[in-house]
C-alpha positions as CSV (number, residue, x, y, z in Angstrom):
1,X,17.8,23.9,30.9
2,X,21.2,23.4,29.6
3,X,23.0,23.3,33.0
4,X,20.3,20.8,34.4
5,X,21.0,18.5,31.5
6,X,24.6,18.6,31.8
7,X,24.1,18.2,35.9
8,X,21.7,15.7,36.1
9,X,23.0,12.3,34.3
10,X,20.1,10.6,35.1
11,X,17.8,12.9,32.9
12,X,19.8,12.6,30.1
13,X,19.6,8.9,30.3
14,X,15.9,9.2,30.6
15,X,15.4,11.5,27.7
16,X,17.9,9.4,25.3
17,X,16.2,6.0,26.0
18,X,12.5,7.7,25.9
19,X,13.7,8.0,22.5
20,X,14.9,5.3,21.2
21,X,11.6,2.8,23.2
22,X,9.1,5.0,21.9
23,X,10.8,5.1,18.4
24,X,11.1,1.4,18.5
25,X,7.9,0.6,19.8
26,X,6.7,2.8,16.5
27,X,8.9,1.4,14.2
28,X,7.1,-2.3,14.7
29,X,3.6,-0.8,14.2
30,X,4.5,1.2,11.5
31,X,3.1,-0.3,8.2
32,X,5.0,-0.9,5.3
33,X,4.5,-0.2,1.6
34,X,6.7,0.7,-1.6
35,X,5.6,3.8,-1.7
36,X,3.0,6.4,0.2
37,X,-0.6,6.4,-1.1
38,X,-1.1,9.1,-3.5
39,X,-4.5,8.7,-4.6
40,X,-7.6,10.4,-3.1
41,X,-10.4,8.8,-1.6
42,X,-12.4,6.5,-3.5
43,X,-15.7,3.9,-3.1
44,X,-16.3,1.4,-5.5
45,X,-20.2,0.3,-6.2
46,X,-20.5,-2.9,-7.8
47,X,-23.9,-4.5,-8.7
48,X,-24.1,-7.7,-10.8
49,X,-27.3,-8.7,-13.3
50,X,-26.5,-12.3,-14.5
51,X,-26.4,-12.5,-18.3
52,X,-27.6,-8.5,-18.9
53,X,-25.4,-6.7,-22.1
54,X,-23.8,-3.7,-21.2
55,X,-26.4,-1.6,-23.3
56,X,-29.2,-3.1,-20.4
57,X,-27.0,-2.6,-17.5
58,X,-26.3,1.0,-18.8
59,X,-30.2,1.8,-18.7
60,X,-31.8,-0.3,-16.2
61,X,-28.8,0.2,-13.2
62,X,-26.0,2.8,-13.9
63,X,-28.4,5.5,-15.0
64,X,-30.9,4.8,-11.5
65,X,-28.1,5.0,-9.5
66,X,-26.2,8.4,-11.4
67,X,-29.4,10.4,-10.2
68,X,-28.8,9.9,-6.8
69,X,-25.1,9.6,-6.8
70,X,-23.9,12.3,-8.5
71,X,-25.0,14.9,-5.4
72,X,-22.9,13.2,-2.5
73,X,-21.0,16.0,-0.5
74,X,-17.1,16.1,-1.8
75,X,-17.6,14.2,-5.0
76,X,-14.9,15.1,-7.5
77,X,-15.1,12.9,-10.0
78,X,-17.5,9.7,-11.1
79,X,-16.6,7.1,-13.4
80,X,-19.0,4.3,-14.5
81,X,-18.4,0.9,-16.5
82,X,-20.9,-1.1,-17.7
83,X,-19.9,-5.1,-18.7
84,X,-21.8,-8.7,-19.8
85,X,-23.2,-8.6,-16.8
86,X,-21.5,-6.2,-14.4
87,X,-21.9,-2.9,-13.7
88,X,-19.5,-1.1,-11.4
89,X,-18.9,2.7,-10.6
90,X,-16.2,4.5,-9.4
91,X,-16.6,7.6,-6.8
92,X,-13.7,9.7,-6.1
93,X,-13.6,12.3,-3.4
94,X,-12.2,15.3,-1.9
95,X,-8.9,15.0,-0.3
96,X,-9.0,15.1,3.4
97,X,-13.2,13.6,3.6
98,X,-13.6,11.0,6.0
99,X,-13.7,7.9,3.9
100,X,-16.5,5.9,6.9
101,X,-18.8,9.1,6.0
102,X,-18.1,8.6,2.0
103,X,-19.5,4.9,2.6
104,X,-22.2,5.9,4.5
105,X,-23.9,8.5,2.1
106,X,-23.0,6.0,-0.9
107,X,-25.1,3.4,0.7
108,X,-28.0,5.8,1.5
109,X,-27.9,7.3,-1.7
110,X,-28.2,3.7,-3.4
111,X,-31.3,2.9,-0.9
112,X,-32.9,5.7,-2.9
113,X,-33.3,3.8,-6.1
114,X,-37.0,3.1,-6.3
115,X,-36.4,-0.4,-7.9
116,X,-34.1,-2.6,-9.6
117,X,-34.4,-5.4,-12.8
118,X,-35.6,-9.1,-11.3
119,X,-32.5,-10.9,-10.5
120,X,-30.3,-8.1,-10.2
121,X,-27.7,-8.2,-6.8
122,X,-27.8,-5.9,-4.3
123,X,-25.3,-3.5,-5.1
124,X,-22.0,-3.7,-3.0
125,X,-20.0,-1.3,-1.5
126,X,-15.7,-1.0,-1.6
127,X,-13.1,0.8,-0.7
128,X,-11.0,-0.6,-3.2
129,X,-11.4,-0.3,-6.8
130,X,-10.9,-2.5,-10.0
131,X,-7.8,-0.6,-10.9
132,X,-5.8,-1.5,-8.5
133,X,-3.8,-4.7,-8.1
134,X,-4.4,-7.1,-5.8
135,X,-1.7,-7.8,-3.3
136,X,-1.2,-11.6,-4.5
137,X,-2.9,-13.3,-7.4
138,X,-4.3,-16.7,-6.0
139,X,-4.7,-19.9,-8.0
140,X,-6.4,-23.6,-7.3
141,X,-6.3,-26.4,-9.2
142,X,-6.8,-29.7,-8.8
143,X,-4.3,-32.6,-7.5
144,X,-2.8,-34.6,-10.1
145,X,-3.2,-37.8,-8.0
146,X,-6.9,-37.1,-7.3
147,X,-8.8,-40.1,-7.6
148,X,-11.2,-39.3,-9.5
149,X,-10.0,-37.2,-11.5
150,X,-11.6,-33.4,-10.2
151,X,-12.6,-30.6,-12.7
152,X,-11.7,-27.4,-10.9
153,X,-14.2,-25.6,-12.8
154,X,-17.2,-27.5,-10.9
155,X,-15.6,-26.3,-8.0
156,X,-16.7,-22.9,-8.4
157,X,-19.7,-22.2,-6.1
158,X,-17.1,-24.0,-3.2
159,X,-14.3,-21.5,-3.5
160,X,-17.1,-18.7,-4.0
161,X,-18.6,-19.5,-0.9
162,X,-16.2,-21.1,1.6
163,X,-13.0,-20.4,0.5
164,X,-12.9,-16.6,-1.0
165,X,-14.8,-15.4,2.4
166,X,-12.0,-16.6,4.3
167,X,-9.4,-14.1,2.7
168,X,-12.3,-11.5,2.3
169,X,-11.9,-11.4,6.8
170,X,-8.7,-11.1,6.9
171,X,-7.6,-7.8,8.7
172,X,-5.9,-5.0,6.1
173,X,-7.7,-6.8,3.0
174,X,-10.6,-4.5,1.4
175,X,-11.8,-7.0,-0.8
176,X,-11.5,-9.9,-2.9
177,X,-11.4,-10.0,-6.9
178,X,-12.8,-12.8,-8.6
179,X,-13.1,-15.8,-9.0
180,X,-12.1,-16.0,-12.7
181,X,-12.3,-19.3,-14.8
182,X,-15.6,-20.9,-13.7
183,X,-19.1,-20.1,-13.7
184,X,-21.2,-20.7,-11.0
185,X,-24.4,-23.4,-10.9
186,X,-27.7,-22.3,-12.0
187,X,-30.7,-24.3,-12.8
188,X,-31.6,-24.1,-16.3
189,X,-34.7,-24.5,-17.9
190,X,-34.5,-25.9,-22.0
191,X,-37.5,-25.1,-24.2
192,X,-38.2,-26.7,-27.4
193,X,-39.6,-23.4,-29.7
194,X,-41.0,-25.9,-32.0
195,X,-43.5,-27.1,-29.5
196,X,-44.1,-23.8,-27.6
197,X,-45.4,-22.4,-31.3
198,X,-47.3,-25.8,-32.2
199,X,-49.2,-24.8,-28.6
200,X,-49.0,-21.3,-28.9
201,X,-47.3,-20.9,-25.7
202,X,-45.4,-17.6,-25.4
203,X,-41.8,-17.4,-23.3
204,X,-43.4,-14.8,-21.2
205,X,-46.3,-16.9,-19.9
206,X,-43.6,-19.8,-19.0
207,X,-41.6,-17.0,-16.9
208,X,-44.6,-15.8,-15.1
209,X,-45.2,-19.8,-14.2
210,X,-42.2,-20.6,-12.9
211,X,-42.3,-16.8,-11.0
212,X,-45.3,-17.6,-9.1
213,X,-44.7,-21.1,-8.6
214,X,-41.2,-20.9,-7.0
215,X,-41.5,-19.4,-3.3
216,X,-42.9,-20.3,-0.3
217,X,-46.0,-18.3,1.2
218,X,-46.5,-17.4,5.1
219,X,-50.4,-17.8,5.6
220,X,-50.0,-16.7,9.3
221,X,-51.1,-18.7,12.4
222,X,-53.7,-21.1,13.5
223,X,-55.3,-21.6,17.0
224,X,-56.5,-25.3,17.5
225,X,-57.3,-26.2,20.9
226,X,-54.2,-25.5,23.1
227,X,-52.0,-25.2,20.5
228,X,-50.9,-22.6,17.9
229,X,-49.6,-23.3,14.8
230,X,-48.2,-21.7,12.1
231,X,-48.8,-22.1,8.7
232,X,-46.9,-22.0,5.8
233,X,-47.3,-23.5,2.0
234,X,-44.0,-24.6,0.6
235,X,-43.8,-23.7,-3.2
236,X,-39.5,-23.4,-3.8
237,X,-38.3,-25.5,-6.1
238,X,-35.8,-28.0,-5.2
239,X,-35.3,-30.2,-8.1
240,X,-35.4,-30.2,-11.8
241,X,-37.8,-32.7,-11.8
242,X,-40.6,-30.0,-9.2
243,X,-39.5,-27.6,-12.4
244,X,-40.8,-29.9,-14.7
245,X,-43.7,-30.6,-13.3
246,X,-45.0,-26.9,-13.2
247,X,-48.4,-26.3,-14.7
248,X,-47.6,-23.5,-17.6
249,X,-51.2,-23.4,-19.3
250,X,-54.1,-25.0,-19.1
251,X,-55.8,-25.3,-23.4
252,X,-59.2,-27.4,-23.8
253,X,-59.5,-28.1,-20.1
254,X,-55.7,-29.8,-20.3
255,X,-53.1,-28.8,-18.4
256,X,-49.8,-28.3,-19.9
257,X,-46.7,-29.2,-18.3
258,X,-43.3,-27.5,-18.4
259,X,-42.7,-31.3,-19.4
260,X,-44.5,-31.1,-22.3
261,X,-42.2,-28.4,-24.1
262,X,-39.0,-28.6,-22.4
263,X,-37.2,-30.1,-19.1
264,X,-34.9,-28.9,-16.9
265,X,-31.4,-29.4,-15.7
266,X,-29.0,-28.3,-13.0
267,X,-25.5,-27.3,-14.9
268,X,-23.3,-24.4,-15.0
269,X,-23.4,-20.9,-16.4
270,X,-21.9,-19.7,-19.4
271,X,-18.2,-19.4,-19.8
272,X,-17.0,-16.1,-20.3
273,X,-13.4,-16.4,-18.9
274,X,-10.9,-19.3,-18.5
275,X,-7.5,-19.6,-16.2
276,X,-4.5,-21.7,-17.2
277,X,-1.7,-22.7,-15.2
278,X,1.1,-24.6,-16.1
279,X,-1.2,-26.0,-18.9
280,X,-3.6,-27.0,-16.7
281,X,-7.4,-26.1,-16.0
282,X,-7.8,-23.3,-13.1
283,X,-9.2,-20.9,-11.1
284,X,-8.0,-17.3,-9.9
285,X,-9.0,-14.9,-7.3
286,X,-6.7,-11.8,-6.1
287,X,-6.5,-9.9,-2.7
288,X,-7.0,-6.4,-2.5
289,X,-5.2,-4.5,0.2
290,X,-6.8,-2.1,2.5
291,X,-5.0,1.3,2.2
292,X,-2.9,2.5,4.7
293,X,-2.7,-1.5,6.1
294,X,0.8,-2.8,6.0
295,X,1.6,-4.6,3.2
296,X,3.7,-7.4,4.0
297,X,1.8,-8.3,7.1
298,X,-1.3,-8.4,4.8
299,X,0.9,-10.7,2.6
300,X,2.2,-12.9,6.0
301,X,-1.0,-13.5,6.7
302,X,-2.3,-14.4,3.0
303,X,0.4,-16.5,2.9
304,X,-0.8,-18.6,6.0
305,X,-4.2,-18.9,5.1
306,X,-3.3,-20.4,2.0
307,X,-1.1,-23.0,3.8
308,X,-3.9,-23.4,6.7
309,X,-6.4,-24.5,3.9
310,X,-4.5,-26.3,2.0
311,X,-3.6,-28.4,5.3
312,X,-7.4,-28.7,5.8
313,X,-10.6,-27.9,3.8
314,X,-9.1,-28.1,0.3
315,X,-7.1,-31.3,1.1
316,X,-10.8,-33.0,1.5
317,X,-11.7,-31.7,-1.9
318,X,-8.6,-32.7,-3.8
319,X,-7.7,-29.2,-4.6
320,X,-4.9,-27.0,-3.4
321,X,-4.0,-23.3,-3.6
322,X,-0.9,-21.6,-5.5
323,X,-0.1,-18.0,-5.0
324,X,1.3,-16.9,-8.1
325,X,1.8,-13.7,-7.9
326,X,3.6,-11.3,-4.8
327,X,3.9,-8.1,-4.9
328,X,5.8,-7.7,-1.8
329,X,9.1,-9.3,-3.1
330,X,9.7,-6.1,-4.5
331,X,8.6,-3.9,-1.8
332,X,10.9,-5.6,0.5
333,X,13.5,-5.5,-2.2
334,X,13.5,-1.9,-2.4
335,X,12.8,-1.3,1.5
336,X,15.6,-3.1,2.3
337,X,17.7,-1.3,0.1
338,X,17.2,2.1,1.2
339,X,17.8,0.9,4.7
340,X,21.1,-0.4,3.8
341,X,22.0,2.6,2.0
342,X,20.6,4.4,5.4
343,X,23.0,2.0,7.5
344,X,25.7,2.6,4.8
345,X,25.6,5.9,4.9
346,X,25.5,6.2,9.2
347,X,28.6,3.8,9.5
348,X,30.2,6.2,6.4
349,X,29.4,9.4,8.4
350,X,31.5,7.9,11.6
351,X,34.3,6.5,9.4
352,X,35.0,10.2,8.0
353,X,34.6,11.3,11.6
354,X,36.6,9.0,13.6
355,X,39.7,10.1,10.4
356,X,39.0,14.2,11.0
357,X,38.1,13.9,14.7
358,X,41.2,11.2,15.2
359,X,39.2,10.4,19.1
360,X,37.0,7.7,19.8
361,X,35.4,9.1,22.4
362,X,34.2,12.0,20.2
363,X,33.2,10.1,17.6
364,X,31.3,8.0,20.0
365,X,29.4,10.9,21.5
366,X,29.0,12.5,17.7
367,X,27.4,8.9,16.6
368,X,24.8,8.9,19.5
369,X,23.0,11.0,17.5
370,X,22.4,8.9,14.6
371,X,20.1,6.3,16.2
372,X,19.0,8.9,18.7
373,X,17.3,10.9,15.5
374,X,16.5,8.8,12.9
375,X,14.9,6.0,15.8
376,X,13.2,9.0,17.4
377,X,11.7,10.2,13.8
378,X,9.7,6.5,13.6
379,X,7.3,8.0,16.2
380,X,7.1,11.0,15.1
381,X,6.3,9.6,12.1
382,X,4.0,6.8,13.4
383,X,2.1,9.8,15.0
384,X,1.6,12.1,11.8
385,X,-0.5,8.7,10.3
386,X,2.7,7.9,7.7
387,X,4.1,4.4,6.5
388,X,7.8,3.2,6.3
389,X,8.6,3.3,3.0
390,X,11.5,4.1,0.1
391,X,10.7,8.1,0.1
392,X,9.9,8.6,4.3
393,X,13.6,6.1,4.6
394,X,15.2,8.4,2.0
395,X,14.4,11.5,4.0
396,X,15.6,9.9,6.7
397,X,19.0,9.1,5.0
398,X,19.2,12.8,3.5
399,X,18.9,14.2,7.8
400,X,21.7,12.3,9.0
401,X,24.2,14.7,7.2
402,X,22.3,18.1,9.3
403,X,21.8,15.7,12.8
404,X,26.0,15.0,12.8
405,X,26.6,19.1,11.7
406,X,24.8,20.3,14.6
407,X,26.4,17.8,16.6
408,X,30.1,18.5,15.3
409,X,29.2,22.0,15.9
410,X,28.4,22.0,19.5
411,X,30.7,19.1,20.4
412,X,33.6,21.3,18.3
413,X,33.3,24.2,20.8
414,X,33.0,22.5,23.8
415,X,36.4,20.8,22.8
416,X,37.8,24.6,22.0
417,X,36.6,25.7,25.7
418,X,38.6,22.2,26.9
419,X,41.5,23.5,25.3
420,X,41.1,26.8,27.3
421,X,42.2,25.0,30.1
422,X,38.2,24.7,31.9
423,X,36.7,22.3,33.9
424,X,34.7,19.6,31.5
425,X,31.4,20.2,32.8
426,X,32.2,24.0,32.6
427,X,33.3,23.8,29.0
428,X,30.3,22.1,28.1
429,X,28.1,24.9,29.6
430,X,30.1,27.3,27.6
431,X,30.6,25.6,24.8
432,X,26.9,24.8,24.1
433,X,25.6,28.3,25.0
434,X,27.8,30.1,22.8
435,X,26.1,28.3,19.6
436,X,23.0,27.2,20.5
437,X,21.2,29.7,19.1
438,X,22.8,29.1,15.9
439,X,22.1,25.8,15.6
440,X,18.1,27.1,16.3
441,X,18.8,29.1,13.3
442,X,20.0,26.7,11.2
443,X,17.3,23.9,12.2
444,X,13.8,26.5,11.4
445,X,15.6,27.3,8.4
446,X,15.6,23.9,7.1
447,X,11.6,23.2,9.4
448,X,10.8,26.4,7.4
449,X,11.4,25.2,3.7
450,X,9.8,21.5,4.5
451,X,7.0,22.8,6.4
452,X,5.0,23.9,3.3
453,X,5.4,20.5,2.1
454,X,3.4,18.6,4.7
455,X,0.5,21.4,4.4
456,X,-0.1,20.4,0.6
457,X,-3.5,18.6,-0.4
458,X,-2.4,17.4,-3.8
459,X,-1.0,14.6,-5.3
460,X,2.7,15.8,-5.1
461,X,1.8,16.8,-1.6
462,X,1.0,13.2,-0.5
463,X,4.0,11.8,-2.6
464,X,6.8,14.3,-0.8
465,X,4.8,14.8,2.8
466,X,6.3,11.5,3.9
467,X,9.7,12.8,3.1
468,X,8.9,16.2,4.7
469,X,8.2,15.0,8.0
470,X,11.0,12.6,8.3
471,X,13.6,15.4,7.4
472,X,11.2,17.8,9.8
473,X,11.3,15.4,12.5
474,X,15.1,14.6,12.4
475,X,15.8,17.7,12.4
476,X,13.4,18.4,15.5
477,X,15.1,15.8,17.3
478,X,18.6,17.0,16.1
479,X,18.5,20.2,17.8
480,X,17.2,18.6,21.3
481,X,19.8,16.2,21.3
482,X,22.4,18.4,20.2
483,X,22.3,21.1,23.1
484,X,20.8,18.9,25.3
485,X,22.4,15.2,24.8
486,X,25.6,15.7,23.5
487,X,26.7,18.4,26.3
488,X,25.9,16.2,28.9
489,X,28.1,13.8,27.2
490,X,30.9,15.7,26.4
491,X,31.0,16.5,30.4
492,X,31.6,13.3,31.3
493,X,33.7,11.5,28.0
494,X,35.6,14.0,27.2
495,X,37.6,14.2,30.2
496,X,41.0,14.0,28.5
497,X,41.8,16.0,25.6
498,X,43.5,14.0,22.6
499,X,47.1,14.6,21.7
500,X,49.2,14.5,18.0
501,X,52.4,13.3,20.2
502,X,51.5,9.8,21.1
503,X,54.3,7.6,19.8
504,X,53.9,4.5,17.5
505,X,50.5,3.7,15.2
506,X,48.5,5.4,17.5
507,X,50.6,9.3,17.2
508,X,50.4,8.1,13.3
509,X,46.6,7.8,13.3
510,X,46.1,11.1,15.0
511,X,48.3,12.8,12.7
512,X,46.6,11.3,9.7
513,X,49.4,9.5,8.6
514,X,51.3,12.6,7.4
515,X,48.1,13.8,5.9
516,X,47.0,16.9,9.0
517,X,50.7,18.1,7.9
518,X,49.8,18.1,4.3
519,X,46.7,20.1,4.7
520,X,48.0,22.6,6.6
521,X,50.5,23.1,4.4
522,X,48.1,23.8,1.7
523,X,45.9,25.6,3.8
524,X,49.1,27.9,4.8
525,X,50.0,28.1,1.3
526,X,48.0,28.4,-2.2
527,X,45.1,28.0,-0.5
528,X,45.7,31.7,1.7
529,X,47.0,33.1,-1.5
530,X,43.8,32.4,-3.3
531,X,42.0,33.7,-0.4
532,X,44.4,37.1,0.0
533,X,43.3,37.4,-3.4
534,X,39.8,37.3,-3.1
535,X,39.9,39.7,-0.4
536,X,41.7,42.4,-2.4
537,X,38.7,43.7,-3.7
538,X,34.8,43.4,-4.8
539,X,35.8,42.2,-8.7
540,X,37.5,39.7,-8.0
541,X,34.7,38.2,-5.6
542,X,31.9,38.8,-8.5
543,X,33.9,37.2,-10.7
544,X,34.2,33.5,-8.6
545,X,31.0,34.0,-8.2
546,X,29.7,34.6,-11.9
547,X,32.5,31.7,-12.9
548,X,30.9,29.1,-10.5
549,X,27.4,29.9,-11.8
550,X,28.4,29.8,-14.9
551,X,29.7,26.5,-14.0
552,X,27.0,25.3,-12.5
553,X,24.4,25.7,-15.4
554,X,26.8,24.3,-17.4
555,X,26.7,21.0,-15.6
556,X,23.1,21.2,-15.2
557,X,22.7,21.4,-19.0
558,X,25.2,18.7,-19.7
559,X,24.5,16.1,-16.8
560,X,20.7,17.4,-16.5
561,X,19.1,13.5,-16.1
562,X,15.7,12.8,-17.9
563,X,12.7,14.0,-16.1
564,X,9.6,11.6,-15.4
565,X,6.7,11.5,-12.4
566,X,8.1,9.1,-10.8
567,X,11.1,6.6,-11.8
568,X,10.2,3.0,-12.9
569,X,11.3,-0.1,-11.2
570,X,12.2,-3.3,-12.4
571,X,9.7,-6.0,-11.0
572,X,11.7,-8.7,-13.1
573,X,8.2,-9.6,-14.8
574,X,7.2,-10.0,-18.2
575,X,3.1,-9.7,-19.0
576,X,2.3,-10.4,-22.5
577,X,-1.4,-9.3,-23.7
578,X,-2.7,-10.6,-27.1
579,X,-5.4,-8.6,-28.6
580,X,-8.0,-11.3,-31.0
581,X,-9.9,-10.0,-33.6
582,X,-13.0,-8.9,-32.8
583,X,-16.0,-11.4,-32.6
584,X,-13.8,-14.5,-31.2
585,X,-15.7,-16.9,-29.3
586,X,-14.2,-18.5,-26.4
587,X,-13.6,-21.6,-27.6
588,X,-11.3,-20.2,-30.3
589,X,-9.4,-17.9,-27.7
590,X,-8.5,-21.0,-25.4
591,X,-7.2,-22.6,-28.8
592,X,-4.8,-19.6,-29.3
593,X,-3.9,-19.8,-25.4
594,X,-3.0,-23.2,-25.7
595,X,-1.2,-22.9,-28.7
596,X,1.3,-19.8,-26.8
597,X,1.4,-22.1,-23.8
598,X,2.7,-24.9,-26.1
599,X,5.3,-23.1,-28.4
600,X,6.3,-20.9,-25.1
């Protein structure tokens, strides 16, 4: 196979650019994140009761829906959370389930519960949870030239139902948090208790009213002649005004009205939270990324809706939309660090080898491996189901140090067989199969110890596998390129053999300035006598060995660096949380907020 390679230019070609198209091709479909996902598979069940305490949710919903949840296949751990009027529960799974079966025995085990509380939601079903951060945090507010004057809190049921849905479809987001700081309409019924005890009139017997009352019945269909019709009494209520004209009780042959002991309104539920931005009234909803979606095309295309509507449906409404929050600045921050470091570190690698090798052409067939590898590795990676990000880019940065040794190494003896006097396309043949089973070697070795890596189910395991199969598949791709690529190279560049004699800057540069002389000086003079020495007897070889171990614990103890899961960034944010006494209404919390906003 060697020989064919080196013979056939054309394959070589093929083979090199298969690589780097297939590795690009990956490298745009690849998503992006800061780091890999490390958590294991979990399924959020929400279910909302309107104005229910914790203590009722606990009871009437979180206990019905335990019995049935607690026996789904691969459940590792279940965490409930009962709020004013919330109740949400947290199902982790087995590493390794399929997360579309998790969803589907979730939502059959919740069609088990026999019955819920009136006015409780159907429960819903995500793949995202509460404690994770949304990709963006999303504000609106109202324009300050609106004329009238718009309170963004009325505008609650429109952003719940026309504006939220429309980041809710957007591929790569799971789900939608919020919206905080408004309350949604509700028609509300006031009773007077003073004239529900001078009647006698229980609450219980006005809720059963205004139960039966409020729906429309089918009473099937009716044949009349030629013609069918259907028939149907219309009962819902549609204004305040139908509420108040409900019958309640009928005492001494006189019918009460709901009229008579109370009326009704259409306003606003109660507030519970409130949003503030830049002193001003608002609302807030946040994004929540799909895992395993990429990141910043999630936030390029959040970022474009929010200009779309703020063009269109929200310019109607005298409203607009802020994002205040991105998480991706940093991502990208941090990304794009790693690859400069990566760059960095390749144009490093051929500065030191265009000084020690002194011949362009060698360097340039030494360098072809660089982008032939680490480009490769993107479909490799793309294939295993991995993400760019700061650990899979670092083990790409640590392989580019093994991809230019194997190189050097073949590329070294092929040069030694040119010296010999052989043909270039002979030399290469030699050259290559004298160490190509060394370069094997060395490659399994490092496949060997990174292997393991990739095969672990835990959370370390999905934090390192990233880096695992980058190093893995640079390495892969090393040892095909270097008895493969390179050979077929060195046929045809290196045709003439570089010379120290060349006169001028050039004769300079290839002698290192002075510095090739210097070094073989050394190497031809302390440096054998150390070496002499060393080889004088078995003593004197334990003891370098016992001093640089000694050595080296020594600088691990001194220079050992502090040891944490995983190192903290700086997001160049500042979140300040004040904690009122317990008992504070809201009114008196917005009087404290207002207060920090003002002396802040």
């Amino acid at each position: 196979m060697i020989r064919y390679f080196i013979r056939n230019g054309i394959s070589v070609s093929v083979l090199g650019m298969a690589l780097l198209l297939f590795g690009l091709l990956a490298l745009f479909k690849l998503p992006i994140q800061l780091t890999p996902d490390v958590s294991a598979p979990v399924i959020s069940v929400e279910t909302r009761y309107p104005g229910a305490t914790p203590e009722d949710i606990e009871q009437d919903i979180i206990i019905e829906q335990e019995q049935f949840l607690k026996s789904l296949p691969g459940l590792e751990k279940m965490t409930s959370t009962a709020s004013m009027g919330s109740a949400e529960i947290e199902l982790e799974f087995s590493l390794g389930t399929d997360q579309q079966e998790n969803i589907i025995r979730v939502n059959n085990a919740l069609a088990q519960v026999a019955s819920y509380p009136e006015n409780v939601d159907e429960p819903s079903i995500k793949t995202s949870t509460a404690s994770e951060q949304p990709v963006a945090w999303i504000s609106v507010r109202a324009r300050p030239d609106a004329d009238p004057p718009v309170n963004v809190r009325d505008a609650y049921d429109y952003i719940d139902d026309h504006i939220k849905p429309r980041f809710e479809r957007l591929p790569g987001i799971a789900s939608v948090r919020g919206v905080f700081g408004g309350t949604p309409r509700q028609m509300q019924v006031m009773l007077d208790p003073v004239k529900l005890a001078d009647r006698g009139i229980p609450i219980s017997r006005v809720r059963e009213a205004i139960r039966s009352r409020n729906r429309d019945v089918s009473g099937g269909d009716l044949d009349e002649g030629k013609r069918r019709f259907n028939i149907r009494t219309i009962g819902r209520y549609e204004t305040p005004t139908e509420i108040e004209n409900t019958i309640i009780d009928i005492q001494d042959g006189t019918q009460v009205y709901l009229r008579d002991v109370g009326y009704a309104r259409l306003g606003h539920a109660e507030m519970r939270t409130f949003i503030r931005q830049d002193g001003e009234p608002a609302l807030a909803f946040g994004p929540q990324r799909e895992r395993g979606s990429n990141l910043l095309v999630v936030m390029d295309r959040v970022q474009s809706t929010i200009r779309g509507l703020n063009e269109g449906l929200l310019s109607d409404k005298d409203l607009f939309l802020t994002q205040v929050t991105d998480s991706t600045l940093y991502v990208r921050n941090a990304v794009d660090m790693v690859r400069v470091n990566l760059l960095f570190g390749g144009a490093l690698a051929l500065g030191i080898l265009m000084i020690f090798l002194r011949h362009t052409r060698s360097t340039l067939i030494v360098g072809m491996a660089i982008p032939l590898c680490v480009i490769g590795s993107f479909f490799i990676i793309n294939a295993s189901g991995r993400s760019i990000n700061v650990i899979s880019l670092a083990g790409l940065a640590f392989s580019i140090g093994v991809v230019l040794d194997a190189s050097i190494v073949v590329l070294e003896n092929i040069y030694r067989h040119r010296s010999m006097g052989k043909d270039p396309f002979e030399a290469a043949y030699d050259g290559t199969s004298e160490v190509w089973t060394a370069i094997l070697s060395s490659t399994l070795t490092n496949i060997v110890v990174f292997t393991p890596i990739i095969t672990l189910a835990d959370e370390a395991g999905q934090i390192f596998r990233d880096l695992a199969i980058a190093i893995v598949s640079a390495n892969v791709l090393a040892l095909i390129v270097s008895i493969l690529i390179i050979p077929a190279l060195a046929a045809r560049l290196l045709t003439r053999m570089p010379t120290t004699d060349a006169p001028g800057l050039k004769g300079s540069f290839q002698r290192l300035f002075g510095l090739a002389t210097l070094a073989e000086k050394i190497y031809n003079g302390p440096l054998r006598s150390v070496l002499t020495w060393l080889m004088r007897g078995v003593a004197q070889r334990l003891a370098l060995v016992v001093a640089l171990l000694v050595l080296a614990i020594a600088c691990l103890v001194v220079f050992m660096p502090k040891t944490e899961y995983l190192p903290n960034g700086n997001r160049q944010a500042i979140v300040g949380i004040l904690i009122p006494p317990q008992g504070y209404g809201l009114p008196e919390i917005s009087a404290i907020g207002k207060e920090l906003e003002r002396r802040v």
